[in-house]
C-alpha positions as CSV (number, residue, x, y, z in Angstrom):
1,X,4.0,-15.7,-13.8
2,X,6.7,-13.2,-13.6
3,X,6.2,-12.5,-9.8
4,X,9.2,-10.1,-10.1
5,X,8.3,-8.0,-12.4
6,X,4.7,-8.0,-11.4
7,X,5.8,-7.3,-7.9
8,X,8.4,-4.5,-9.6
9,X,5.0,-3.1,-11.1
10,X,3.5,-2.7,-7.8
11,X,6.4,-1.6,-6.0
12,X,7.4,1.3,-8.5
13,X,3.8,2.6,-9.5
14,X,2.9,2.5,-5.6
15,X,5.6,4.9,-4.6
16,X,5.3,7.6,-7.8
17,X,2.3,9.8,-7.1
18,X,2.4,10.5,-10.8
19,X,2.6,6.8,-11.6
20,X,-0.1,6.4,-9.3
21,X,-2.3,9.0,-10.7
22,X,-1.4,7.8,-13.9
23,X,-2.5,4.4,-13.5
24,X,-5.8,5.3,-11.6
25,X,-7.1,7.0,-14.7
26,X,-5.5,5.6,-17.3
27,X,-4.7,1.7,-16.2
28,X,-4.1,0.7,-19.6
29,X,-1.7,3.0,-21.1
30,X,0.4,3.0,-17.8
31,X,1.0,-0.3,-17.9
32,X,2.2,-0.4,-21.6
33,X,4.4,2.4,-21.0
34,X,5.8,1.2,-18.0
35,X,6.5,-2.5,-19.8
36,X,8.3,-0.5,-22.4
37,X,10.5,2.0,-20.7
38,X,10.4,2.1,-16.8
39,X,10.3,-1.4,-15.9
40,X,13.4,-2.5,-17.8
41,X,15.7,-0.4,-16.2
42,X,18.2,-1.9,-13.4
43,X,19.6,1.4,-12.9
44,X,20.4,5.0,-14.4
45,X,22.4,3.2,-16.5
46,X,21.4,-0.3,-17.3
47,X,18.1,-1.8,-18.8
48,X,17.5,-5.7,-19.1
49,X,15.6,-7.2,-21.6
50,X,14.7,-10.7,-19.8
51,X,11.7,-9.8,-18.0
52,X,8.3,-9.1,-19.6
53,X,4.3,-9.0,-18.4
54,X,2.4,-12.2,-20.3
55,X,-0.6,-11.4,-21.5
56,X,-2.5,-12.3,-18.4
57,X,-0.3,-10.4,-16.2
58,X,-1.1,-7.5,-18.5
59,X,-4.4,-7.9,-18.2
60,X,-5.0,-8.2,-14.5
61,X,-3.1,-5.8,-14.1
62,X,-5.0,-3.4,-16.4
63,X,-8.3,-4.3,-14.8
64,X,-7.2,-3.4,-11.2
65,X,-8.0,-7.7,-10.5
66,X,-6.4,-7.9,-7.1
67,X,-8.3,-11.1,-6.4
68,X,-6.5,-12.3,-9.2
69,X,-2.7,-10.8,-8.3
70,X,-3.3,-12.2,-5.0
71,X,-4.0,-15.8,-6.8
72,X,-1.4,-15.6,-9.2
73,X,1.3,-14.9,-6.4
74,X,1.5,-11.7,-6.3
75,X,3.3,-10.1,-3.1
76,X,-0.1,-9.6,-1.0
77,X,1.4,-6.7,1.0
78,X,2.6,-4.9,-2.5
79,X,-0.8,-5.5,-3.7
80,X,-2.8,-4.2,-1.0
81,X,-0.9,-0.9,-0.7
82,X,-1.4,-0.2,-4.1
83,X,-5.0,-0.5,-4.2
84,X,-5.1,1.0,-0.6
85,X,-3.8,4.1,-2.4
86,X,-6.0,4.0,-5.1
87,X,-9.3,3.0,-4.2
88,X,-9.6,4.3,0.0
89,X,-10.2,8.0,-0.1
90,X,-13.5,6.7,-2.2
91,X,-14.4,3.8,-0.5
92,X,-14.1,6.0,2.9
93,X,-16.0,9.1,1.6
94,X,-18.7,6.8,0.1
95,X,-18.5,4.1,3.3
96,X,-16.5,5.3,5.9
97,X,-12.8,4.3,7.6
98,X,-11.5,0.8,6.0
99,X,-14.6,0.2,3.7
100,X,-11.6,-1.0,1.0
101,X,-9.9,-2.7,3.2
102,X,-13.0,-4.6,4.3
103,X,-14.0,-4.9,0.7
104,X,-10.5,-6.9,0.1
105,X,-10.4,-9.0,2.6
106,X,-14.2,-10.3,1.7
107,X,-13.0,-10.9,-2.1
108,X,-10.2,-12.5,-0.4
109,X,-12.5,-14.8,1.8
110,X,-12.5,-17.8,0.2
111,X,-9.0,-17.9,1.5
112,X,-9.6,-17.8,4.6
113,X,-8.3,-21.4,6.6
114,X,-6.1,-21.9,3.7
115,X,-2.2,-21.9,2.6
116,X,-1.5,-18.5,0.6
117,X,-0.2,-18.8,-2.9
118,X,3.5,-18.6,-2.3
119,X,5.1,-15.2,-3.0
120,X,8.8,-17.2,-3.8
121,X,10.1,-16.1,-7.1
């Protein structure tokens, strides 16, 4: 797994509402797009061409599988703030204050009394 560029994923969509938005309603074609143009970029001038999602990287991330990020190494903070701001206005009008959160941590259970995956690159 390219934890980087996963993590880069997470980092850059979380802190763009219109990423955000982007990627609530259209998961799919946000992360193609942002393979292909944002995610290369080092800086207003530079793009690299080493990094790239595989096709299971693509995939979780398309299906909003946090479980799965979280397995794959993922960095867990990254990865709940990102769903936080997707999924919690929702969860809370449906269930009330920190139904997501609550949500997260029970699909995390089975973690629970265990090492987490390692977030090193």
């Amino acid at each position: 797994m390219s934890k980087y560029y996963v993590n880069k994923f997470l980092f850059t969509v979380d802190r763009d509402p219109e990423l955000l938005r982007r990627y609530k309603e259209d998961p799919r074609s946000l992360v193609l797009t942002w393979e292909q143009s944002i995610g290369p970029r080092l800086n207003d001038a530079e793009t690299s061409t080493v990094n790239f999602l595989t096709d299971r990287e693509r995939e979780v991330l398309i299906n909003h599988d946090y479980v799965a990020l979280f397995e794959m190494g993922a960095h867990f903070f990254l990865c709940l703030t990102i769903f936080i701001a997707l999924y919690d206005d929702e969860y809370t009008k449906k269930h009330g204050p920190l139904s997501f959160q609550r949500e997260y941590a029970a699909k995390l259970k089975h973690w629970w009394g265990r090492d987490y995956p390692t977030i090193a690159l």
